[in-house]
C-alpha positions as CSV (number, residue, x, y, z in Angstrom):
1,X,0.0,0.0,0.0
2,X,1.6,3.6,-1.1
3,X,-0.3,6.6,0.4
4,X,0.0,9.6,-1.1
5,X,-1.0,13.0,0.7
6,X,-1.4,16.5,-0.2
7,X,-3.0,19.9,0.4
8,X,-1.2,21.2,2.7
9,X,0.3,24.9,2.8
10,X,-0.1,28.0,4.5
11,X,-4.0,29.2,6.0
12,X,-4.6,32.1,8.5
13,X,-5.3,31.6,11.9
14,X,-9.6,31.5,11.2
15,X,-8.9,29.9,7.5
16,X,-9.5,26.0,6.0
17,X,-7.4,23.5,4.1
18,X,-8.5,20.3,3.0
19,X,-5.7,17.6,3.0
20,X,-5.8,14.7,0.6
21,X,-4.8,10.8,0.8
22,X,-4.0,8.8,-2.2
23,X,-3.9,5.7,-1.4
24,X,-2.6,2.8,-4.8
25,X,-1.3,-0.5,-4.4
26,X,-3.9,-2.7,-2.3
27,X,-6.6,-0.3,-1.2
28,X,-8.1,-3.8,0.5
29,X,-5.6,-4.6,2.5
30,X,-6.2,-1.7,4.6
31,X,-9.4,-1.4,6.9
32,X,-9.1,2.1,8.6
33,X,-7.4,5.2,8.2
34,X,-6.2,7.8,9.7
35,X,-4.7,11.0,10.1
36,X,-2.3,12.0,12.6
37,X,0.0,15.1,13.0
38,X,3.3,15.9,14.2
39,X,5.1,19.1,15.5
40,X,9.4,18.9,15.4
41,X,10.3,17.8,19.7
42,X,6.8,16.1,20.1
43,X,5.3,12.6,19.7
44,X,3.0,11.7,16.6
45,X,-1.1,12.8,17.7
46,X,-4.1,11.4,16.1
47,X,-6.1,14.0,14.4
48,X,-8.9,11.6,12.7
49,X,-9.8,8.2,11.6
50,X,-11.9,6.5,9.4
51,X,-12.9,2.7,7.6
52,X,-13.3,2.2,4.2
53,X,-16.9,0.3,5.2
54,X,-17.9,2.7,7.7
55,X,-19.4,5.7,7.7
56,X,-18.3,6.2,11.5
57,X,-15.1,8.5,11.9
58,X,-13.0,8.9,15.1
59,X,-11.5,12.3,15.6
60,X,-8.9,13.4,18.5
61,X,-10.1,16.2,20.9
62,X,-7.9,18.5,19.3
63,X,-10.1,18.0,15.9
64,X,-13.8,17.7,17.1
65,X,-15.8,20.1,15.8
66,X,-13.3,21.7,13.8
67,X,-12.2,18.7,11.1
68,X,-14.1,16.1,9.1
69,X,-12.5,13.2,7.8
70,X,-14.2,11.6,5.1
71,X,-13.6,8.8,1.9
72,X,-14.0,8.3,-2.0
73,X,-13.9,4.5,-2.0
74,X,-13.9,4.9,-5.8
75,X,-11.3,7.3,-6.1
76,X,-9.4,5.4,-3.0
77,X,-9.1,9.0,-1.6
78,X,-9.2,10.3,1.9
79,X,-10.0,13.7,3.0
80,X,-9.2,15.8,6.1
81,X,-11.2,18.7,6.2
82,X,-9.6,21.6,8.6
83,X,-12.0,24.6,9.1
84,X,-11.4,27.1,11.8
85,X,-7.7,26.9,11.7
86,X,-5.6,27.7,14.6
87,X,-2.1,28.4,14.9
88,X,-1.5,25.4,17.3
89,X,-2.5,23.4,14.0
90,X,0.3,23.7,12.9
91,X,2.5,20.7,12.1
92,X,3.4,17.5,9.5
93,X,0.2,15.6,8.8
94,X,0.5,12.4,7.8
95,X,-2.0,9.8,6.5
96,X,-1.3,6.1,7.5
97,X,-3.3,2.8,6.8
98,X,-4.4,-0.2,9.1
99,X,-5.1,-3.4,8.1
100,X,-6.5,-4.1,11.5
101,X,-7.9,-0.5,13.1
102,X,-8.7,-1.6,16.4
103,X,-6.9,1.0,18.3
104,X,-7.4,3.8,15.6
105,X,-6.0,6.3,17.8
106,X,-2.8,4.4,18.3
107,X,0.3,5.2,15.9
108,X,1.5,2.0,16.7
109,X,-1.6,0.3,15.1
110,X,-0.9,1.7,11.3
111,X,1.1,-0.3,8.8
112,X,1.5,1.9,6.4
113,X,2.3,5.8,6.4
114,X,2.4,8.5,3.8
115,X,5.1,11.0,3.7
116,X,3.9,13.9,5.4
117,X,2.0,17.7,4.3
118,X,3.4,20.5,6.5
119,X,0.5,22.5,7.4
120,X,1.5,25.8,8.7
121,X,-1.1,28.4,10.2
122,X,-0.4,32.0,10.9
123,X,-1.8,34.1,13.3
């Protein structure tokens, strides 16, 4: 599985992005995905997570109410939506793949990772 992830760039503090995850090579083999995010000095934190046969998502307290992850099964696509920005969104976001997805919120439970959007949001 190769994940692919764009959209990331430079919002103001109020402002949206919308990140994307390509995901080729074995789209099957992965159950849930997820997002997490990382800031240089501090561990990985899960921002969102979602199944391919689901419609239930999992977000992190630091996304609720402010991002919505959702899926193109057809297009094998995953989307983090990011409204109301904040500077302390700032960070690397990566998308990464399970094959199992119990612990969705666990980095440690993905298989498979993507190579990282910096996100940067100024105040």
């Amino acid at each position: 599985v190769q994940l692919q992830a764009s959209g990331g760039g430079l919002a103001q503090a109020g402002g949206s992005l919308r990140l994307s995850c390509a995901v080729s090579g074995g789209t099957f083999s992965s159950n849930v995905m997820g997002w997490f995010r990382q800031v240089p000095g501090k561990d990985r934190e899960f921002v969102a997570a979602i199944s391919w046969s689901s419609d239930s998502p999992y977000y992190g307290d630091s996304a609720k109410g402010r991002f919505t992850i959702a899926r193109d099964n057809a297009k094998k696509t995953v989307y983090l939506q990011m409204n109301r920005l904040k500077p302390e969104d700032t960070a690397v976001y990566y998308c990464a793949a399970s094959a199992g997805g119990l612990r969705v919120g666990a980095d440690d439970e993905y298989d498979w990772w993507g190579q990282g959007t910096l996100v940067t949001v100024s105040s």
